[in-house]
N, CA, C and O atoms as a printed pandas DataFrame, in Angstrom:
     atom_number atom_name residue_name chain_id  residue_number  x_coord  y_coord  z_coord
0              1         N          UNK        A               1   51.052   96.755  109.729
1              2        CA          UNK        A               1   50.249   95.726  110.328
2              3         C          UNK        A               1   51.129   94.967  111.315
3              4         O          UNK        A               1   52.178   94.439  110.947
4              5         N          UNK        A               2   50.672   94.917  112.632
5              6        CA          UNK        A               2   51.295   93.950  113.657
6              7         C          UNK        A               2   51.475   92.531  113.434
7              8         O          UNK        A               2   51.090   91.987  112.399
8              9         N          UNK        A               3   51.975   91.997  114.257
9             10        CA          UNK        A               3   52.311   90.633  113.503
10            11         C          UNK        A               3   51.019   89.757  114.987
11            12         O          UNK        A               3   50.809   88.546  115.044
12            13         N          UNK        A               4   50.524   90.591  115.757
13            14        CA          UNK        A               4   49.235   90.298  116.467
14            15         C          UNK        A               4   48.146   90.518  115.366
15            16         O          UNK        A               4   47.100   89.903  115.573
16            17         N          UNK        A               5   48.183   91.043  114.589
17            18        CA          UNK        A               5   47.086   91.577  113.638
18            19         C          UNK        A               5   47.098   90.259  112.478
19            20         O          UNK        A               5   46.103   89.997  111.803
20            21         N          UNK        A               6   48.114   89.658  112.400
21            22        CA          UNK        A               6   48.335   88.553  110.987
22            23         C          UNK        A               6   47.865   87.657  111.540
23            24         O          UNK        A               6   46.906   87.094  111.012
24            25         N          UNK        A               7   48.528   87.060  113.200
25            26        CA          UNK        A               7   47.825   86.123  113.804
26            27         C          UNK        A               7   46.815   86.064  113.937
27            28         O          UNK        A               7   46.278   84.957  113.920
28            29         N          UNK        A               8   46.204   87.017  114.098
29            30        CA          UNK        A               8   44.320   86.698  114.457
30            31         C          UNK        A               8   43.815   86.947  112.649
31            32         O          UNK        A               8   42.899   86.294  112.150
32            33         N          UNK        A               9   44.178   87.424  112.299
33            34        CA          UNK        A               9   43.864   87.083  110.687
34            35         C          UNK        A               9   43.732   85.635  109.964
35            36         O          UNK        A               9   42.907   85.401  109.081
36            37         N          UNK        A              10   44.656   84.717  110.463
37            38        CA          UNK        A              10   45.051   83.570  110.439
38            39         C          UNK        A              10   44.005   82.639  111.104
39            40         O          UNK        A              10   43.383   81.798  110.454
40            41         N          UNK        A              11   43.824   82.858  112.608
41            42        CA          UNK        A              11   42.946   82.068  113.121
42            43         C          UNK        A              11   41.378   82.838  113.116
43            44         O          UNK        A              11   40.401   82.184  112.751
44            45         N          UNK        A              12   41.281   83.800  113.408
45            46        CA          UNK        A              12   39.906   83.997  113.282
46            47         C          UNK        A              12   39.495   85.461  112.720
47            48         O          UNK        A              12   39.383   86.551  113.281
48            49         N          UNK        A              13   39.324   85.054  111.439
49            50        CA          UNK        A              13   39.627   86.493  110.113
50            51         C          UNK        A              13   38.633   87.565  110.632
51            52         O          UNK        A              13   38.994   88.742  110.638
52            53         N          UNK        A              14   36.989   87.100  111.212
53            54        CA          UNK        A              14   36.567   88.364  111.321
54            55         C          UNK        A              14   36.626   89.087  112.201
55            56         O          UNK        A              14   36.147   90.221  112.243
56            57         N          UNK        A              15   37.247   88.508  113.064
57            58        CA          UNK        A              15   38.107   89.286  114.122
58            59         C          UNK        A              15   38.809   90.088  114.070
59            60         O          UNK        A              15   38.862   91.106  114.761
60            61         N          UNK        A              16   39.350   89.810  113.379
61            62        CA          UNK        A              16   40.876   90.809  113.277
62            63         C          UNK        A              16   40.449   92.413  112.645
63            64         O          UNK        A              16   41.026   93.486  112.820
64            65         N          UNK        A              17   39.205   92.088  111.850
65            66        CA          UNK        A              17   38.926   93.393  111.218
66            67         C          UNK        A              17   37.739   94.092  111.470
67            68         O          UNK        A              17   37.262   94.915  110.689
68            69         N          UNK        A              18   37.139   93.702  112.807
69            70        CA          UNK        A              18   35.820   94.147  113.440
70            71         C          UNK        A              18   36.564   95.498  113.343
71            72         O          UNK        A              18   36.175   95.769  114.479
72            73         N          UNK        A              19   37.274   96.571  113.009
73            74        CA          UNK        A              19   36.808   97.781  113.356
74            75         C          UNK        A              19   37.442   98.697  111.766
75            76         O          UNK        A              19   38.066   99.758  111.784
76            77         N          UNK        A              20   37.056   97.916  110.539
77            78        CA          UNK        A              20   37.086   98.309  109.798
78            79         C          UNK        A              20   35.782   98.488  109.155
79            80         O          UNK        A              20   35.835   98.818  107.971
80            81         N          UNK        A              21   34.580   98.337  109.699
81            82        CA          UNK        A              21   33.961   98.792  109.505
82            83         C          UNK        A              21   33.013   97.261  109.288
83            84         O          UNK        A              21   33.606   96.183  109.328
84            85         N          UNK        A              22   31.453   97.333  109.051
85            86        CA          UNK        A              22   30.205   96.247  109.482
86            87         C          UNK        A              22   30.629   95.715  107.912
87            88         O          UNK        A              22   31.156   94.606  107.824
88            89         N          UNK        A              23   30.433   96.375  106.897
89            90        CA          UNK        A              23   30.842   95.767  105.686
90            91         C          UNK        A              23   31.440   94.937  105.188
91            92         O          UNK        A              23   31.022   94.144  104.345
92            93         N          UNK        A              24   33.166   95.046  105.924
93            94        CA          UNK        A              24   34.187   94.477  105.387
94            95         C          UNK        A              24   34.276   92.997  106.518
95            96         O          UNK        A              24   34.888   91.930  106.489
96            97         N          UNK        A              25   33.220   93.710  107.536
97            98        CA          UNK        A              25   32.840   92.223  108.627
98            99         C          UNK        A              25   32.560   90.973  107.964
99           100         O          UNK        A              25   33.009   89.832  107.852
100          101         N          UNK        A              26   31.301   91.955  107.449
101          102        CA          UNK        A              26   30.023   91.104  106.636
102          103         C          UNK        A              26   30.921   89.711  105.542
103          104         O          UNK        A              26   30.939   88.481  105.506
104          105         N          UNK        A              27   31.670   91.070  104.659
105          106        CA          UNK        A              27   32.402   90.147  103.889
106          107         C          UNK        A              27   33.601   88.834  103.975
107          108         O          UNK        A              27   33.850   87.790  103.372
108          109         N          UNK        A              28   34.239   89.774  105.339
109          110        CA          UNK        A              28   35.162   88.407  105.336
110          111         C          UNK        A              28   34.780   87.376  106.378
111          112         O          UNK        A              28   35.658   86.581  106.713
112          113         N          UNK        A              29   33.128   87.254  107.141
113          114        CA          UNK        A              29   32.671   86.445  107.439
114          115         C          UNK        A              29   31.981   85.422  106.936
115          116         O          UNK        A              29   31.874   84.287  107.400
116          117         N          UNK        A              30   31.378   86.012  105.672
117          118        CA          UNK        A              30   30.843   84.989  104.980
118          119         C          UNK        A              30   31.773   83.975  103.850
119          120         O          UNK        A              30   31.567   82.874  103.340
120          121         N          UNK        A              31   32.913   85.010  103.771
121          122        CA          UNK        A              31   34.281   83.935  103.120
122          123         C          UNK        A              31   34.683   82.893  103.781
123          124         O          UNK        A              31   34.886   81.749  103.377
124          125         N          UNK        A              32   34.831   83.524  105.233
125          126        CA          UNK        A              32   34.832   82.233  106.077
126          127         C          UNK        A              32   34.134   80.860  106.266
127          128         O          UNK        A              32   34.421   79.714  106.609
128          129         N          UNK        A              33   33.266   81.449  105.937
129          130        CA          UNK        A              33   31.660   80.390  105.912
130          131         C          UNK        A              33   31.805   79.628  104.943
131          132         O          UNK        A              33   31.544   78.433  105.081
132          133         N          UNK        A              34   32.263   80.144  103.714
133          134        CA          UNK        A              34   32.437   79.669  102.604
134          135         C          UNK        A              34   33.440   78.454  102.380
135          136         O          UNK        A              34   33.304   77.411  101.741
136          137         N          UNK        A              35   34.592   79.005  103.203
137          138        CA          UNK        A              35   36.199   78.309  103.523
138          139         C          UNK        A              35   36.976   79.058  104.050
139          140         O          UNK        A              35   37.133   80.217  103.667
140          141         N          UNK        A              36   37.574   78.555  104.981
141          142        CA          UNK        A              36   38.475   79.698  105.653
142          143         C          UNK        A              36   39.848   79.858  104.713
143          144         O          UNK        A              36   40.589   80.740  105.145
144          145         N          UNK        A              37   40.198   79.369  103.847
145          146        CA          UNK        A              37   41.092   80.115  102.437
146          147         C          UNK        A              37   40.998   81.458  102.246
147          148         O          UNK        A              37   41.770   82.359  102.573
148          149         N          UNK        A              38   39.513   81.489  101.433
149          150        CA          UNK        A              38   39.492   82.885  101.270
150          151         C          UNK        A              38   38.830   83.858  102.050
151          152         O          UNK        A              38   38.433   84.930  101.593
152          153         N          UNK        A              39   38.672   83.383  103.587
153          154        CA          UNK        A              39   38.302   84.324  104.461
154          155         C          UNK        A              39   39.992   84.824  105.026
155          156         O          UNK        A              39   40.259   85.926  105.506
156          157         N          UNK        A              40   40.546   84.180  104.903
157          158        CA          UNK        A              40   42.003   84.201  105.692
158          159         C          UNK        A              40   42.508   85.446  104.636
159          160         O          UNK        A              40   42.844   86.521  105.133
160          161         N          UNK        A              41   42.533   85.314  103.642
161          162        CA          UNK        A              41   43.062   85.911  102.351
162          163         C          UNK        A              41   42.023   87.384  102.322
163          164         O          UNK        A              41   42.596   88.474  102.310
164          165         N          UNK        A              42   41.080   87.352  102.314
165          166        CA          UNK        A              42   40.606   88.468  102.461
166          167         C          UNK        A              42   40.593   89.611  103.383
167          168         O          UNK        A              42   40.584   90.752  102.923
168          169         N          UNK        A              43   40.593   89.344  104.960
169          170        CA          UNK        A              43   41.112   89.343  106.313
170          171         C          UNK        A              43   42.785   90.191  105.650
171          172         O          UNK        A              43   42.654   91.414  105.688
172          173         N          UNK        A              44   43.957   89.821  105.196
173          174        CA          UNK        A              44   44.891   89.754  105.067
174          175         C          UNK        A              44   45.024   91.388  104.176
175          176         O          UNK        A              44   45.489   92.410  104.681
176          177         N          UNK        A              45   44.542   91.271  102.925
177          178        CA          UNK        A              45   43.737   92.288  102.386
178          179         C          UNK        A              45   43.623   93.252  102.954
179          180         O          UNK        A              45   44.598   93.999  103.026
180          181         N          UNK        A              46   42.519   93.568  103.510
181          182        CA          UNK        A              46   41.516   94.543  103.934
182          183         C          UNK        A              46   42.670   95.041  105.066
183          184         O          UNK        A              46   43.151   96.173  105.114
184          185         N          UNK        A              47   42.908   94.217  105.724
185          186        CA          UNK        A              47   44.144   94.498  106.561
186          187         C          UNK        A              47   45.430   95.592  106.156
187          188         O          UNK        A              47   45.893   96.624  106.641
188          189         N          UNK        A              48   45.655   94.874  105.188
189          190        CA          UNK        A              48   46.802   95.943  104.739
190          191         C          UNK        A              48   46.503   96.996  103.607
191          192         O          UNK        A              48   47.078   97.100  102.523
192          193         N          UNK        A              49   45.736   97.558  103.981
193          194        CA          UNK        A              49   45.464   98.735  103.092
194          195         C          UNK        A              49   45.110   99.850  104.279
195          196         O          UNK        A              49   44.544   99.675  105.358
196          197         N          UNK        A              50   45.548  100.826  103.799
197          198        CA          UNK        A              50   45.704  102.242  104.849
198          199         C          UNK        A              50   44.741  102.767  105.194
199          200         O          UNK        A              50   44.805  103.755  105.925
């Protein structure tokens, strides 16, 4: 994971993972919604897995 990839994880989580697919969108947008804690944290996640 780039350290461009952590930054936008950081500031704007569902960004960073628009091309992991509409799902994992879905999910770490509405974490966001929720609190950006565990949208940030989830984002981070999904991120680092292969």
């Amino acid at each position: 994971m780039s350290i461009w990839r952590v930054i936008l994880c950081i500031i704007f989580p569902p960004l960073a993972i628009i091309d992991k697919g509409c799902g994992s969108f879905l999910i770490v947008f509405l974490l966001t919604l929720c609190g950006w804690v565990p949208g940030v944290i989830a984002a981070l996640i999904i991120n680092n897995k292969k």
